[in-house]
N, C-alpha and C positions, 0 to 999 in steps of 0.2 A: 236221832237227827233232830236238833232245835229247828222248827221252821220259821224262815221270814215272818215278819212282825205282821204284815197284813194277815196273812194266813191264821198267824195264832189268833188276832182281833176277831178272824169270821168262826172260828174254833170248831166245833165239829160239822158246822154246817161245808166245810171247805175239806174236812180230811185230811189226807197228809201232805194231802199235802202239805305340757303338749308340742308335740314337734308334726307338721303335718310335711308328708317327702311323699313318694312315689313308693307304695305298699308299705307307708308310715316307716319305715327301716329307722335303727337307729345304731348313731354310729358306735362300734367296737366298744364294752367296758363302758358304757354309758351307765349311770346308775339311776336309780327312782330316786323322787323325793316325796317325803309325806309329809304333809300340814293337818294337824289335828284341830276341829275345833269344839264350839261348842253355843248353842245362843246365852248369852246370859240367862242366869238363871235354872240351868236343864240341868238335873239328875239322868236322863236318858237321852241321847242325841240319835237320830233314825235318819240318816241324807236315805232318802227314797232313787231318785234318781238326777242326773246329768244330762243337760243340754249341748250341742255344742258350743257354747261363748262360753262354758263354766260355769254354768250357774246351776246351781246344786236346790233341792228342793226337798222338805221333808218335816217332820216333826219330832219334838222333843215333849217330855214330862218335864213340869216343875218339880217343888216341892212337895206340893200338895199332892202330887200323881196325878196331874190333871193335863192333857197333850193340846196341846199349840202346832200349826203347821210355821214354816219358817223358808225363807229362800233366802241363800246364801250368794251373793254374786261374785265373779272370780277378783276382785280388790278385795274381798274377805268382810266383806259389809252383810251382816247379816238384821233383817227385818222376819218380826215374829208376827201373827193374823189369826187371825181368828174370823169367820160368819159369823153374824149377826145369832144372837142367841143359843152358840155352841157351847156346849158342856163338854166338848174334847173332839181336837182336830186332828186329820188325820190327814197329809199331802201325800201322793201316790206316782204322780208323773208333770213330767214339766213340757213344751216343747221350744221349738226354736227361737220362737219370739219372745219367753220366758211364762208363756203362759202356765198354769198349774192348776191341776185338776186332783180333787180327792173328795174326802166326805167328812160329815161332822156329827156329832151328836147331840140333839137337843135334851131337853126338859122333859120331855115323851119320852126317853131313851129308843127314838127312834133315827135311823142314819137317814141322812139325808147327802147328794152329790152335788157338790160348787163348783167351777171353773171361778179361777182368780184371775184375772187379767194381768197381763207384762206392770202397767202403771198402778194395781192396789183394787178394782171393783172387782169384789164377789157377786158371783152369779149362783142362787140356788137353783137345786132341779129335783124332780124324781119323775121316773115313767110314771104311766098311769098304771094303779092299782100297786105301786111297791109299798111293802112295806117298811124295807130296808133297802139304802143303795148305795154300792160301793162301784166309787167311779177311778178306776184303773189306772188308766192310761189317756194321753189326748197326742195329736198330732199337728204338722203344720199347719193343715186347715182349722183348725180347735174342735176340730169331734173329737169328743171323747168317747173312751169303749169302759164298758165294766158288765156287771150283774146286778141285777135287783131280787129281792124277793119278795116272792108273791103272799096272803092271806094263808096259805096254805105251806108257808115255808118253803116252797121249790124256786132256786133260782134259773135267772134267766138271762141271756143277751142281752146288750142296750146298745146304740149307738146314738150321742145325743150330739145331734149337725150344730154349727156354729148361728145359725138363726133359731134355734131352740125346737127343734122339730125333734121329733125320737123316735129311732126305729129299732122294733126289739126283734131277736131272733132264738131260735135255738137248731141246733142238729137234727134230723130227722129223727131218731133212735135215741135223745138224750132225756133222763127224767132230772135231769139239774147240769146248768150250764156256765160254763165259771170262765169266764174274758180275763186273759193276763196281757194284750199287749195289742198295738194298734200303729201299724206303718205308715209315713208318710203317701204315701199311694190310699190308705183307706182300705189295707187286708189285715184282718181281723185273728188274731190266734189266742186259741186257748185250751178247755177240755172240756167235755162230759162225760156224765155217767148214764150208764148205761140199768138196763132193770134189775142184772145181775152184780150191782155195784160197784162195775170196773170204770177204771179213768179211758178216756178214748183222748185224741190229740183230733185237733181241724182249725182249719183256715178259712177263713170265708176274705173273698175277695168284696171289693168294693161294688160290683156289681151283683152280690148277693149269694155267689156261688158256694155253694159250702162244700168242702173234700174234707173224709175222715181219714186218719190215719191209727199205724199204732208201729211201734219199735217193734221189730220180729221177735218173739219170746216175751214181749214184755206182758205182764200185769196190770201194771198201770203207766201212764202215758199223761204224760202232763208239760206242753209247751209251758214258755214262760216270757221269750221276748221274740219278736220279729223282725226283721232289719229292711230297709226299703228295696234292698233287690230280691225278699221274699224268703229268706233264708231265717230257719226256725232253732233256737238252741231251746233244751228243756230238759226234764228229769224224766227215767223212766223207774221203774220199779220189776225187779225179775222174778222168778218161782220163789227164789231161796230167801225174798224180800229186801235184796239189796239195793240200793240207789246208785244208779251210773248216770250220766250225762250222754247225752245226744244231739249232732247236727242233722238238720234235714234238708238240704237243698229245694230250691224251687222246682224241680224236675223229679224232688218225691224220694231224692238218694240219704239214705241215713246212717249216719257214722257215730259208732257211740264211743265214748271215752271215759277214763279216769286217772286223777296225777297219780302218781307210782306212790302206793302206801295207801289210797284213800280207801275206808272202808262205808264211805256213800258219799256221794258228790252232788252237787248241786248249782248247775249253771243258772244262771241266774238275767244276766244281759249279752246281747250280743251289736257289733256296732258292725258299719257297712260296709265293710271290708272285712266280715267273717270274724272277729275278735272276739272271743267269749272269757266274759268273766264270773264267779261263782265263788263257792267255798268246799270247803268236805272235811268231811271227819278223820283223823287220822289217830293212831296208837300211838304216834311220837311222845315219848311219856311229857313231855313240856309244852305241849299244842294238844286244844281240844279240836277245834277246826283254823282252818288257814284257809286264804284265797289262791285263786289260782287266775293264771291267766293264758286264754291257748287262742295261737294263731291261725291263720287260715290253713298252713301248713299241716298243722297236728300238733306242732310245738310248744308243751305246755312248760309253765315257768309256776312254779310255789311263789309263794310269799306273804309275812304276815308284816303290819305296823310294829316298829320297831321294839322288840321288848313285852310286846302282848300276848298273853298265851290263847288269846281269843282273838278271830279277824275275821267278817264276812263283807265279801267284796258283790255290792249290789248294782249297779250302773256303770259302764260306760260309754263313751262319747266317742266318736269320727277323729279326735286328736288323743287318742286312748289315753285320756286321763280318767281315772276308776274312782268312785265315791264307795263307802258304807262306815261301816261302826267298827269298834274293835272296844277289848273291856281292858282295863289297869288291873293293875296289882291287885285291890280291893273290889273289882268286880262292877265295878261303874264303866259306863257304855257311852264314850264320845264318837262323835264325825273321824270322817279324814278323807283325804282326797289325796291320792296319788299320781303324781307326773313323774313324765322322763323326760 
């Protein structure tokens, strides 16, 4: 399993880890369209995530191999950024007013967490005592959620309020706490571990609550995004060390899946009406991995960018248009964004 690009950044500190209608319907024989891009200049293009207007947010490599965050708005205008004295930028999530949240690395080689505002000011952060922060996700009110880590290398909770206050947490039982996703309401999903080095799944509500979970059978348990009516899609990991996908309802019900063929799967985003989209592995001898996309139904549909035997489908949006990367012939990694 190739993991998302954040994940392999935090390396073994992290493991292994538009048409808007009434139930988005679309009519009969409808087809997708894909726009591939790219910012000037990238050997590597990473759209991290999707807002609802379109606006796509994420980083690319130069030449140099040196990363740049970038937001792309839906006219196809793309603007590349950088913080103030970054040696390599990383954008992670964006939200509705186009705000964008992720981390940078200085001269230190230490990470630090920005919020970019909708019009262009970077704001830096870090909790107290981090020595590394990786800022995740942010939502309509501009908290952002991530992990930081400690002197001691243990990471932790964050949630950083939009007047700059931070309030960190962790799970009762967890010795490292890794934040993937942060709902308008202000509920919190991600994973820890635990002392016998298992991934656990929880939720923490805005009011502080924290519920653990875990997939029945599973080994490891790892949300990934959260949707504002509380509904959790993620990966889990079984005895035989396979990866399947999982929804979790807000009432705690969990349903796992995988597209017919996948030999590990990987949901990735989920939008508010239940949408989940991901990638997996498949044997198809001409496709290493492809995306998928499955409805509230159970309905999943395949699909890779046209002609690419590579496609991982990262983000999408309320008018389920899907962003990620996909590689060419030669193995270079552009944008693309997908509508119907």
């Amino acid at each position: 399993m190739r993991p998302p690009k954040q994940f392999a950044r935090h390396g073994t500190r992290i493991g292994f880890l538009a048409v808007w209608a009434v139930g988005l319907a679309m009519p009969a024989g409808a087809k997708a369209l894909y726009t591939s891009f790219d910012p000037p200049g990238s050997t590597y293009t990473y759209p991290a995530a999707i807002n609802g207007s379109g606006t796509i947010a994420g980083d690319y490599a130069d030449t140099a191999g040196v990363s740049h965050g970038f937001v792309r708005t839906s006219d196809g205008t793309i603007e590349s950024f950088d913080p103030s004295g970054s040696t390599g930028t990383f954008a992670n999530g964006i939200n509705r007013g186009g705000a964008v949240a992720g981390e940078y690395e200085a001269n230190s080689n230490q990470l630090h967490g920005f919020v970019r505002a909708a019009k262009g000011k970077i704001t830096s952060f870090d909790p107290s005592g981090s020595v590394d922060t990786y800022a995740q996700t942010i939502n309509r009110a501009d908290t952002v959620a991530g992990s930081y880590y400690d002197s001691a290398n243990v990471p932790h909770g964050f949630l950083r309020h939009s007047d700059g206050t931070v309030t960190t947490f962790d799970p009762s039982e967890s010795v490292a706490t890794l934040v993937t996703s942060i709902n308008d309401l202000g509920s919190v999903a991600g994973s820890y571990v635990d002392q016998g080095d298992e991934f656990h799944g929880f939720v923490r509500t805005a009011d502080g609550a924290i519920t653990t979970f875990d997939v029945p059978g599973s080994g490891h348990t790892v949300p990934q995004s959260i949707n504002t009516g509380g509904t959790i899609a993620g990966v889990y990991q079984d005895s035989a060390g396979a990866y399947h996908g999982f929804v979790r309802t807000s009432d705690g019900t969990i349903t796992s899946f995988d597209p017919s063929g996948a030999t590990s799967t990987i949901p990735y985003s989920i939008d508010d009406r239940n949408a989940v989209t991901g990638y997996f592995d498949t044997v198809h001898r001409k496709f290493s991995y492809r995306a998928f996309l499955r409805t509230a139904d159970g309905t999943i549909k395949v699909f890779q960018y046209p002609r690419s035997p590579i496609t991982y489908a990262l983000s999408i949006n309320n008018n389920r248009e899907i962003t990620g990367l996909y590689s060419d012939k030669i193995g270079t990694y552009h944008g693309f964004l997908r509508t119907q």
